[in-house]
Backbone as numpy.savetxt, mean C-alpha at the origin, in Angstrom:
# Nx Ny Nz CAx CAy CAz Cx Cy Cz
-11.99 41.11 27.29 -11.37 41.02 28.58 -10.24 40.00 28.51
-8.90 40.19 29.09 -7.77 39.68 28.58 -7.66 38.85 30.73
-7.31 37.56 30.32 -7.24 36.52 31.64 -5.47 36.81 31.58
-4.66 36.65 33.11 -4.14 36.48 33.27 -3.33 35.50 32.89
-4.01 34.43 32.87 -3.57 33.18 33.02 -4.38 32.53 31.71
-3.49 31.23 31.47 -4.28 30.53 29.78 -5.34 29.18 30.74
-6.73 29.12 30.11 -7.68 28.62 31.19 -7.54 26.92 30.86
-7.57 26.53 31.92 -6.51 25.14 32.03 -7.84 24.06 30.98
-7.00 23.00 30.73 -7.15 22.51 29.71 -7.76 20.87 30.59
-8.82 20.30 29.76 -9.42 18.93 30.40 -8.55 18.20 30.80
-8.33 17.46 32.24 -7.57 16.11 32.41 -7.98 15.16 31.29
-6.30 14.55 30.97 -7.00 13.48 30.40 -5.44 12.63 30.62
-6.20 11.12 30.69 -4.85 10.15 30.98 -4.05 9.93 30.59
-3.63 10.38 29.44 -2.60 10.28 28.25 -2.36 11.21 27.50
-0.96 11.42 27.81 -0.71 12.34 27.05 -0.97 12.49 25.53
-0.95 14.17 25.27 -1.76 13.97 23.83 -0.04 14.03 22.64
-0.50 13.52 21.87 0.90 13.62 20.79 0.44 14.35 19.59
0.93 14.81 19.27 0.90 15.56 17.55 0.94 14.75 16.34
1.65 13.49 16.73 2.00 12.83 15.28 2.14 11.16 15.60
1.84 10.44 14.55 1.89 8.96 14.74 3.24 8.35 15.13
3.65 7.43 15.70 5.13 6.93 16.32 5.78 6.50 14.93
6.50 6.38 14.92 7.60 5.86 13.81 7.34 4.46 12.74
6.88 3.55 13.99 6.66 2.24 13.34 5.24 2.20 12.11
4.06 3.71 12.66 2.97 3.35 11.81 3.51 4.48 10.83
4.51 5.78 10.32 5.04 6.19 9.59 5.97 5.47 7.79
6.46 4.37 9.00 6.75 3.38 7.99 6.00 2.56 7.55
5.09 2.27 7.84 4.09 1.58 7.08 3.19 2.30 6.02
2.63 3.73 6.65 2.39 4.62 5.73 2.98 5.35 4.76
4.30 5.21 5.26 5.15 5.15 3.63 5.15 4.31 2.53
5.20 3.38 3.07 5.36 1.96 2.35 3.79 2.06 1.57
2.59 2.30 2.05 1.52 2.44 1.51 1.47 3.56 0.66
2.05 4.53 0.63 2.24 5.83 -0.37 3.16 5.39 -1.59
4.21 4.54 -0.91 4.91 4.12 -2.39 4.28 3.27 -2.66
3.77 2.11 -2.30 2.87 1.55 -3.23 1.82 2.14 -4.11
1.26 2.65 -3.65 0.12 3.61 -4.22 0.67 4.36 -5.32
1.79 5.08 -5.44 2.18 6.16 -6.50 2.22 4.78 -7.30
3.26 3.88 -6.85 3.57 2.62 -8.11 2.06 2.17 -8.86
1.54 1.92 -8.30 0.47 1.34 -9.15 -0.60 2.81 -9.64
-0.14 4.06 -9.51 -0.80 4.97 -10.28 0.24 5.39 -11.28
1.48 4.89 -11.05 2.00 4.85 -12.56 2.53 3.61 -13.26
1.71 2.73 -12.82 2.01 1.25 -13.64 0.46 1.74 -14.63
-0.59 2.21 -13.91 -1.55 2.19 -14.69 -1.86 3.42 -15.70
-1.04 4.27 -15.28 -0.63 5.69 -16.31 0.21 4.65 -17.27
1.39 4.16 -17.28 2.12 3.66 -18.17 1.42 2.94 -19.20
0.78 1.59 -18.30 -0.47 1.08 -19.23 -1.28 2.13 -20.41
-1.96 3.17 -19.73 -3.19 3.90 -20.65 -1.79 4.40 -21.83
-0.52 4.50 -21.08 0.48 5.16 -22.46 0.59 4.31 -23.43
0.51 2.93 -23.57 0.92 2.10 -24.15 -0.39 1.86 -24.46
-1.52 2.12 -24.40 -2.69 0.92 -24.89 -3.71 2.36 -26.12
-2.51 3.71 -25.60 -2.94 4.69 -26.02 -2.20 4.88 -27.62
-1.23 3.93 -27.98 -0.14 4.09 -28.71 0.93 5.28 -28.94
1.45 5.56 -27.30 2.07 6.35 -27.37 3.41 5.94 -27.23
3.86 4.98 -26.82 5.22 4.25 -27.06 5.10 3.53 -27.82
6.69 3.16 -28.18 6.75 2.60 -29.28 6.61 0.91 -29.30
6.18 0.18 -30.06 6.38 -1.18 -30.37 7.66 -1.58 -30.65
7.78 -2.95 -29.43 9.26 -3.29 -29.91 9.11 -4.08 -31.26
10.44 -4.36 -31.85 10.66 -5.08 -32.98 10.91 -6.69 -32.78
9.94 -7.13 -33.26 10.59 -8.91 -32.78 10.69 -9.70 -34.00
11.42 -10.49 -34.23 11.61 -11.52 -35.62 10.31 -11.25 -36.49
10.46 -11.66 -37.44 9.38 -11.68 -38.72 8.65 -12.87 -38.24
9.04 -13.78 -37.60 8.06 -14.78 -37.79 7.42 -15.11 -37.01
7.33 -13.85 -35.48 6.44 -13.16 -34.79 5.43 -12.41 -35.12
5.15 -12.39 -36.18 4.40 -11.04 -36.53 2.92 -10.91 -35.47
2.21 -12.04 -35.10 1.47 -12.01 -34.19 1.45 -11.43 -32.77
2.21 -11.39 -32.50 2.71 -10.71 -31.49 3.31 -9.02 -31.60
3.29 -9.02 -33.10 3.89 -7.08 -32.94 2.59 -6.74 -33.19
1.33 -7.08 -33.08 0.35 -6.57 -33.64 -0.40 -5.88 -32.83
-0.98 -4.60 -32.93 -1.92 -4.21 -31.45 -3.06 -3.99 -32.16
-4.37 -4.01 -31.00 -5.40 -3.90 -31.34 -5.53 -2.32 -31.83
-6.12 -2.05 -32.83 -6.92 -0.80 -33.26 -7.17 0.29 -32.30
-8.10 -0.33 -31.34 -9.40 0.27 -30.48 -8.94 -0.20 -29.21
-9.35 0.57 -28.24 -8.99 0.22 -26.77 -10.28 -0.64 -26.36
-10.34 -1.45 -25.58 -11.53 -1.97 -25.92 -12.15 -1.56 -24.31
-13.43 -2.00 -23.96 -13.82 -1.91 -22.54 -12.77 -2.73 -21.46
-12.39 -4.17 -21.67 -11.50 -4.73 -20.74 -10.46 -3.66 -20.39
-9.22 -3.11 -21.62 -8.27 -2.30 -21.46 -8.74 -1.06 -20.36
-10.02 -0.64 -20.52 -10.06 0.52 -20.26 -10.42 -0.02 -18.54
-11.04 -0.77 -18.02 -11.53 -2.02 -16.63 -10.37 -1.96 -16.11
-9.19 -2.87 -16.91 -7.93 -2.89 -16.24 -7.11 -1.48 -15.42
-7.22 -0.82 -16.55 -6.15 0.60 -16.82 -7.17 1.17 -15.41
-7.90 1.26 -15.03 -8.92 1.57 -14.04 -9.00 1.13 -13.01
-9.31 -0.34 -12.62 -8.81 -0.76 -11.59 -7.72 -1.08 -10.75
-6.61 -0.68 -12.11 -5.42 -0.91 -11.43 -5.00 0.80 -10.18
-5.64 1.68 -11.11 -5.46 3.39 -10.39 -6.34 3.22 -9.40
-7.34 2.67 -9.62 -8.20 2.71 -8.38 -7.57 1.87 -6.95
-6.87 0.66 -7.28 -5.48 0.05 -5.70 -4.97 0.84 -5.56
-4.19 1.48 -6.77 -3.38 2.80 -5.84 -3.55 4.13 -5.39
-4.94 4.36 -5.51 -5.61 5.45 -4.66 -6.22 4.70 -3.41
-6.64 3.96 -3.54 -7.18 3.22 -2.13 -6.12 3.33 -1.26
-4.78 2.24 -1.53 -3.92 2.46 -0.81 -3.16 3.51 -0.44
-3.09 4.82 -0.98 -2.95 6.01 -0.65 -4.12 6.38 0.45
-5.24 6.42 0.23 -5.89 6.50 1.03 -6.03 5.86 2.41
-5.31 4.48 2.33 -4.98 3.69 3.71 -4.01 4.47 4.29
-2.94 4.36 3.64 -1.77 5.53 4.39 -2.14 6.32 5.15
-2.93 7.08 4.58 -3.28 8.85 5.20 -3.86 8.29 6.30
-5.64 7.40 6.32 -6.16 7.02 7.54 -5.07 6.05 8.58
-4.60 5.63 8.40 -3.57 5.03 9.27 -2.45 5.90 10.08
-1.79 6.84 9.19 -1.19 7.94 10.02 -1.97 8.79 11.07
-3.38 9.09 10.30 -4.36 9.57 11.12 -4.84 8.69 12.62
-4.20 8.07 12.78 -5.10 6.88 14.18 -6.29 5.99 13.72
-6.50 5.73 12.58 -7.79 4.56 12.30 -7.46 3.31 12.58
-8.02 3.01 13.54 -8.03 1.35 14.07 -8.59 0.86 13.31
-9.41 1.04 12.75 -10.30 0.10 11.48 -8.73 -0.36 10.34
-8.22 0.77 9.91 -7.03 0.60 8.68 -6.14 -0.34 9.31
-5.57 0.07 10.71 -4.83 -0.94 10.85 -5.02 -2.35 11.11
-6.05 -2.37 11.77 -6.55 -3.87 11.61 -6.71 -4.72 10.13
-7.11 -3.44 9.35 -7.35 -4.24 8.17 -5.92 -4.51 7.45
-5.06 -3.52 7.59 -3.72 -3.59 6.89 -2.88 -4.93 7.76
-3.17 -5.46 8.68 -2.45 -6.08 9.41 -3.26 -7.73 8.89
-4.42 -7.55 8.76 -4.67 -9.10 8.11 -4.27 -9.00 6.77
-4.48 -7.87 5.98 -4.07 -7.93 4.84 -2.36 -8.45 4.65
-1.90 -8.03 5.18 -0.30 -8.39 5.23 0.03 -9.83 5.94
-0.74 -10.25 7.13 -0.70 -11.99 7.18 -1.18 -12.24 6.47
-2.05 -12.52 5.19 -2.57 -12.75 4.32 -1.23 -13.13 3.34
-0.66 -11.72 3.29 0.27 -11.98 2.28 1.62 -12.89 3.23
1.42 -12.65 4.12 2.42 -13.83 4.67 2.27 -15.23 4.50
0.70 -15.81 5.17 1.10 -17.05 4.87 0.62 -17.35 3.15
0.04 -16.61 2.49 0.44 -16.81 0.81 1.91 -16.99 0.84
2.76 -16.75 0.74 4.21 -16.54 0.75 5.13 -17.66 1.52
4.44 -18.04 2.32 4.76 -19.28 3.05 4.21 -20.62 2.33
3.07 -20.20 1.64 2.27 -21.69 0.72 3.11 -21.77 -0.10
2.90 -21.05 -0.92 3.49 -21.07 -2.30 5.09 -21.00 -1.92
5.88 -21.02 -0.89 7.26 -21.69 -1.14 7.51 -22.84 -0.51
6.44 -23.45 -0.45 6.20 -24.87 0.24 5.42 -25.57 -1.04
4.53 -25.55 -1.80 4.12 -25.97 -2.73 4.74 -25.45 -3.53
5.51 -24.52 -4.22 6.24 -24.14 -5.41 7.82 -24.88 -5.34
8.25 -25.16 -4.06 9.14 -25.91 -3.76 10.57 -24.52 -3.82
10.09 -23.36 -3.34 11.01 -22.22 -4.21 11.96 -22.30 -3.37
13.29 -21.56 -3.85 14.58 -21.74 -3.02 13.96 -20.84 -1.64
14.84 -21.12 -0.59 14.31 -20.67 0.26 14.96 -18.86 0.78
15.46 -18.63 -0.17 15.79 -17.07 0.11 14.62 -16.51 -0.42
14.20 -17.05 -1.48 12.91 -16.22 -2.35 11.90 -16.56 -1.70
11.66 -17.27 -1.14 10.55 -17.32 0.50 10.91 -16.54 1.05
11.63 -16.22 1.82 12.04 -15.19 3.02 12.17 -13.67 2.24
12.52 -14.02 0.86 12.23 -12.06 0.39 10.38 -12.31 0.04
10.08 -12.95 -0.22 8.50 -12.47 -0.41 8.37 -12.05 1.01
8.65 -12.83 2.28 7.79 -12.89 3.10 7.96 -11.27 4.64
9.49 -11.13 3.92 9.60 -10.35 4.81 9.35 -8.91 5.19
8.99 -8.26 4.03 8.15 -7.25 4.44 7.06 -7.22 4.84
6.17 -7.77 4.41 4.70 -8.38 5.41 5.03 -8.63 6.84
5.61 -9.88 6.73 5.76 -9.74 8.30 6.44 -8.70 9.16
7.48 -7.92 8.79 7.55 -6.65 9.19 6.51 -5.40 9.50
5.61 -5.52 8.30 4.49 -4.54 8.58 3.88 -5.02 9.64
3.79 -6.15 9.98 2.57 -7.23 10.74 3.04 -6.63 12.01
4.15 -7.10 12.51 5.22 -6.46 13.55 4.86 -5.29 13.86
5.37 -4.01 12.95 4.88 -2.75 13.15 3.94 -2.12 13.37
2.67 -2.79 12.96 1.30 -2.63 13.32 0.85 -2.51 14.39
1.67 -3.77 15.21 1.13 -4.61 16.48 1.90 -3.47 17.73
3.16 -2.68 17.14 3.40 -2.34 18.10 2.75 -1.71 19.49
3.65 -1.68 20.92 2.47 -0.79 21.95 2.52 0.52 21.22
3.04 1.16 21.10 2.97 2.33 20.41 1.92 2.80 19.29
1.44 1.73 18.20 0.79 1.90 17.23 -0.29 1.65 17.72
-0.50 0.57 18.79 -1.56 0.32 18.97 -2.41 1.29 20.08
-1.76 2.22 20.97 -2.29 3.47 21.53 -2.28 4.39 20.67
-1.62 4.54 19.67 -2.12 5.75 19.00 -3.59 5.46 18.04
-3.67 4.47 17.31 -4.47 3.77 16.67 -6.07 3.76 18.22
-5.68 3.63 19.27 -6.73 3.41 20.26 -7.14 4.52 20.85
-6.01 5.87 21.27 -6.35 6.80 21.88 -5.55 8.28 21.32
-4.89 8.15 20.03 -4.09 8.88 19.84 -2.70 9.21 20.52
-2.42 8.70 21.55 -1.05 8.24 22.24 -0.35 7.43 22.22
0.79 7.53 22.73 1.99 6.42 22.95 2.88 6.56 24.00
């Protein structure tokens, strides 16, 4: 049996949106490129610990240093591992964060003051010039920003903005 009419749809207080606002897009980018980076810092690694590139050449009286181990050992293989495993996690933050998870963003948002005031210590105790403070610090606090927005924070709460 075919209705005239399309049968009306639940009130609800907010409008519904299709897609996350802009500000949590860029952050979930930023979490996707991180993520590929450290799944090919740690591909690069297994290339190199695999002896598939080449050894550079350094003075003769380096020879300690051109030398590689034989055998990959358990550490190599720990490292080469945990490093793929940050950048699937953080791929995986991305996706839940575009998705509306208030849990991710909360967590991505201390995680990134985290890396803020790290970045603020250490150019106060490292004594560092102060541009190289302000480039550590400013993408963090940008994400921090973007997180917080009203926008991120209704979609993150109700799927709206």
């Amino acid at each position: 049996m075919a209705y005239a009419y399309q049968p009306q749809q639940a009130w609800q207080p907010y409008p519904v949106r299709s897609t996350a606002p802009i500000s949590l897009h860029i952050v979930a980018i930023f979490q996707y490129l991180g993520g590929v980076f450290m799944l090919g810092a740690a591909a690069l690694l297994a290339l190199a610990a695999a002896k598939v590139t080449p050894k550079w050449d350094l003075p003769a009286g380096n020879s300690v240093y051109t030398t590689r181990p034989e055998t990959l050992t358990l550490a190599t293989y720990t490292v080469i591992g945990t490093i793929a495993l940050i950048g699937l996690i953080a791929i995986v933050l991305g996706r839940k964060l575009q998705n509306g998870r208030n849990w991710v963003r909360v967590l991505l948002t201390l995680l990134n003051g985290l890396s803020v005031a790290g970045g603020v210590y250490q150019g106060y105790t490292a004594g560092a010039p102060y541009a190289t403070t302000l480039m550590s610090v400013a993408f963090p606090l940008l994400f921090v920003i973007l997180l917080n927005t009203r926008a991120a924070r209704g979609w993150c709460h109700y799927r709206t903005y």
